[in-house]
C-alpha positions, 0 to 999 in steps of 0.5 A: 690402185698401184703397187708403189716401191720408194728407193730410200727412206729419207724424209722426201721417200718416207712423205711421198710414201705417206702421201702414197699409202694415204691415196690408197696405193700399195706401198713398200719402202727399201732403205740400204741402211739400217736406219730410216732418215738418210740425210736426217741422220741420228748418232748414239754414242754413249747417251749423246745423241746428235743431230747429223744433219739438219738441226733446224725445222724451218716453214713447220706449216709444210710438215704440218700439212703433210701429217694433216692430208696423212691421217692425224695432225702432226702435234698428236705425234710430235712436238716443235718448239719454236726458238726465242732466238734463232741464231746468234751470229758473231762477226769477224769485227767481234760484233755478237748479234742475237737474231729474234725467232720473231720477225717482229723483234728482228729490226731492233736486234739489228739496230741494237747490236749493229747500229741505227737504219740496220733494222730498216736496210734488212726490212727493205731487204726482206719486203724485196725477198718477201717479193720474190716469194709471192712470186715464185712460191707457186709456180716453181716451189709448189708445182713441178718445173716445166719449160710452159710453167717458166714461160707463163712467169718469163711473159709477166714482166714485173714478176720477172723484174721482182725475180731478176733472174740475171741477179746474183744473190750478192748482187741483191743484198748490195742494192739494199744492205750497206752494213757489211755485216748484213751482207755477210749475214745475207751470204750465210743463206746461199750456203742453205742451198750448198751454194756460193753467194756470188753466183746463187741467184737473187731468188734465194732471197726467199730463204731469208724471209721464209725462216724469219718470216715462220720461225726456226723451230726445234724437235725435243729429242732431236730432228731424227724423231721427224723420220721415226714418225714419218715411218710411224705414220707410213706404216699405220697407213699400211705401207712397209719399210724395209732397211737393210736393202739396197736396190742396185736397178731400177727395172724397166719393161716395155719402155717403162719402170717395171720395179727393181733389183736388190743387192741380194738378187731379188727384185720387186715388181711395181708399177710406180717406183719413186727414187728417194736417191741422190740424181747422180746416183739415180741416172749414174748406176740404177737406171740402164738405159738411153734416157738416162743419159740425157739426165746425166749431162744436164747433172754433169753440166750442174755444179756439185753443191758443197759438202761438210765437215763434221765433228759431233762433240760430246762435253762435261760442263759445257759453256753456260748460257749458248744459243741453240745455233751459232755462227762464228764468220770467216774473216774472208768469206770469199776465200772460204768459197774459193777453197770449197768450189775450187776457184783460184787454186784447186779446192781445199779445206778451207783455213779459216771456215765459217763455224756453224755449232749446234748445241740444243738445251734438251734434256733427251739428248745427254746422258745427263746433267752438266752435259752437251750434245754439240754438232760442229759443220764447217763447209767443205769440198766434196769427196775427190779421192782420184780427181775424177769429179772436178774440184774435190778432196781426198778426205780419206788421205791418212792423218786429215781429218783428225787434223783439220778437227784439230784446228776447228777446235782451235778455231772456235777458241780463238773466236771465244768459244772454247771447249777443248779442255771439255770434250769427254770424246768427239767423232768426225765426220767427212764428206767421204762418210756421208757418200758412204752412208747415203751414197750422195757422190762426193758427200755434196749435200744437197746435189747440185748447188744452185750456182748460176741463172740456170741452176734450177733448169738442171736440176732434175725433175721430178718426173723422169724420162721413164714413165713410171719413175719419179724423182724426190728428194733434195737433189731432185726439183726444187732442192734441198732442206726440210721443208723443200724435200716435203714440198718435193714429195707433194710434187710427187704425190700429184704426179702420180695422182694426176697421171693416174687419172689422164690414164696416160703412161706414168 
């Protein structure tokens, strides 16, 4: 078997390592920071513990899956529990809708708090997105993206109406959603993507149907303990995690990946190396070379993916009875993706954002009783401080950020959710923080967006131009989240296997 180095301990590098140990390869994982998790990031401060990143698990079977074809299932080591209530959403016309964690319950929620035939237009909807999944679940989803995979799909015609890849989500929902407050709703999950709902393609319909249809789930203690038991179950399989080491080269000999170079100067020989970094990153700065740069056009031509703004909010006494998630909706929801893609003006913080707060009834995360752990996002542009990268912001310039948390706290107040006379300390953090903690260029969430038709035939595969280096990871195919990072891993797991056994050059 072969000696396997994963650049990055974020969840795609720690469940393509498991997968990896688990077939029975040589293992070691190398993760600059001095925690596992990357994006999946966890915050301490003072007994609180937040959730930096994802606070939602969606699709569980894939995580489910993975611990099953990894050693012993996943409820041995961790436990999900599903919310009754998925999220309650407020809408600009004050109306308070308090979405069902069960898809059965979700038509009648609709009806109840938007009016009667709402239920009825977001299953019409959803049988279209449900769809839309069938189809592409498969050959795009489940499988690396080839130019042969997209022409068996282009000559089925009906699949290819079903898709209709000339479609823009927006454009989708308008067919079936004559509420504007589902259309808003509907536009809420482009954003899951890092995405603008005018341009993302009518396939992200499936991510509606995939969190409703399996539930949003949650982890007693925190989303961060998904990482912790992703290096468990490496290690027990017998690979190494090493934090604290940061690999500046991917080495590449005889015209393939040889292994890599570390910031202190050592290098590790390997025969396979799996990149858990951002692609940019990746085909930027670690991989010298000709071959990357094709890669670095084809993400050049991409548009970054939107970044967040983050305050992490530590209350005495916080507001009785809240939901685990809400959404508090711009009043100009296209405004708000104007400021962040720098359309109609240069890019900007956004005025009046859409307000995302977490804020988990979970006795593990507070230092005790009558006490909160929220997580506030807002979205953002990315981290520009020069102007170099396009449409950006320089979130360092002095006196900003602080500012803007200022008036997000207003904000809140304003939309009813007032907790400024509560928070016992808060911290921020910027698009420029995440670029610095998981060096993700601009702090854009999930690398590039999926903006446009084309979309997702620039974002990088999984397998790159260099025999033996592979791409995993939500910047790599096919994107962002949990669940899609986990299924990147699998992509890469098979590769490896598959190119192991053609005896072909990885």
């Amino acid at each position: 078997m072969s000696r396997v180095v994963v650049v990055g301990a974020g969840v795609g590098g720690l469940a393509a390592a498991a997968r990896l140990a688990a077939d029975g390869h040589e293992v070691v994982v190398l993760e600059q920071a001095d925690a596992v998790g990357g994006k999946l990031g966890t915050e301490v401060v003072d007994g609180f513990v937040f959730d930096t990143g994802p606070s939602l698990v969606t699709m569980p079977w894939v995580l489910e899956e993975l611990f099953a074809a990894t050693g012993a299932p996943l409820a041995d080591v961790l436990e999900l529990r599903r919310l009754a209530v998925a999220c309650r959403y407020t809408f600009p016309d004050g109306t308070v809708l308090d979405l069902p964690g069960d898809l059965a319950d979700v038509p009648a929620a609709l009806d109840a708090a938007l009016g009667p035939g709402r239920g009825a237009q977001w299953t019409a909807f959803l049988g279209r997105a449900r769809a839309v999944w069938d189809v592409t679940r498969g050959p795009f989803l489940e499988s690396p993206i080839s130019a042969r995979g997209m022409l068996r799909l282009s000559r089925r015609l009906g699949d290819v109406a079903t898709v209709a890849p000339w479609r823009s989500l927006r454009g989708l929902g308008a067919r079936y959603l004559e509420d504007p407050r589902l259309r808003l709703l509907l536009d809420r999950y482009a954003t899951y993507t890092g995405s603008d709902p005018r341009a993302a393609p009518a396939a992200l319909a499936t991510v509606p149907w995939a969190e409703q249809a399996w539930g949003s789930w949650y982890v007693p203690g925190g989303l961060g303990r998904i990482a912790e038991v992703l290096r468990a179950r490496v290690e027990e399989l017998g690979g190494e995690v090493r934090t604290g080491a940061r690999v500046v080269e991917v080495l590449v000999a005889d015209g393939r990946a040889a292994g890599v170079r570390l910031a202190d100067g050592t290098t590790l020989d390997a025969d396979v190396v799996v990149a858990n970094a951002d692609a940019a990153e990746v085909y930027g700065h670690l991989l010298p070379g000709r071959r990357a740069a094709r890669a670095r056009r084809s993400i050049a031509r991409a548009t970054p993916s939107l970044a967040g703004f983050v305050l992490l909010l530590a209350l005495d006494d916080p507001p009785a009875d809240q939901p685990h998630h809400q959404v508090l909706f711009a009043e100009d929801y296209d405004e708000e993706f104007d400021a962040v893609f720098g359309r109609r003006g240069p890019a900007r913080p956004v005025e009046r954002p859409t307000v995302y707060v977490s804020a988990p009834d979970d006795p593990a995360v507070v230092p005790g009783p009558e006490t909160g752990a929220w997580f506030v996002l807002v979205n953002a542009p990315r981290h520009d401080p020069d102007g170099s990268r396009g449409a950006g912001v320089d979130w360092d310039a002095p006196g900003l950020a602080e500012a803007y948390a200022d008036r997000l706290l207003d904000l809140m107040a304003e939309r009813g959710l007032d907790v400024r006379d509560r928070v016992r300390h808060r911290t921020v953090l910027t698009p420029a923080d995440l670029e610095r903690r998981t060096s993700t260029p601009g702090g854009s969430i999930y690398g590039t967006s999926s903006n446009g038709a084309r979309a997702a035939f620039l974002r990088p595969a999984n397998r790159s131009p260099v025999p033996g280096l592979y791409l995993v990871g939500g910047s790599a195919h096919p994107g962002g989240g949990l669940p899609l990072v986990m299924l990147s891993a699998r992509i890469v797991a098979d590769l490896v296997r598959r190119d192991d056994a053609s005896g072909q050059p990885r």
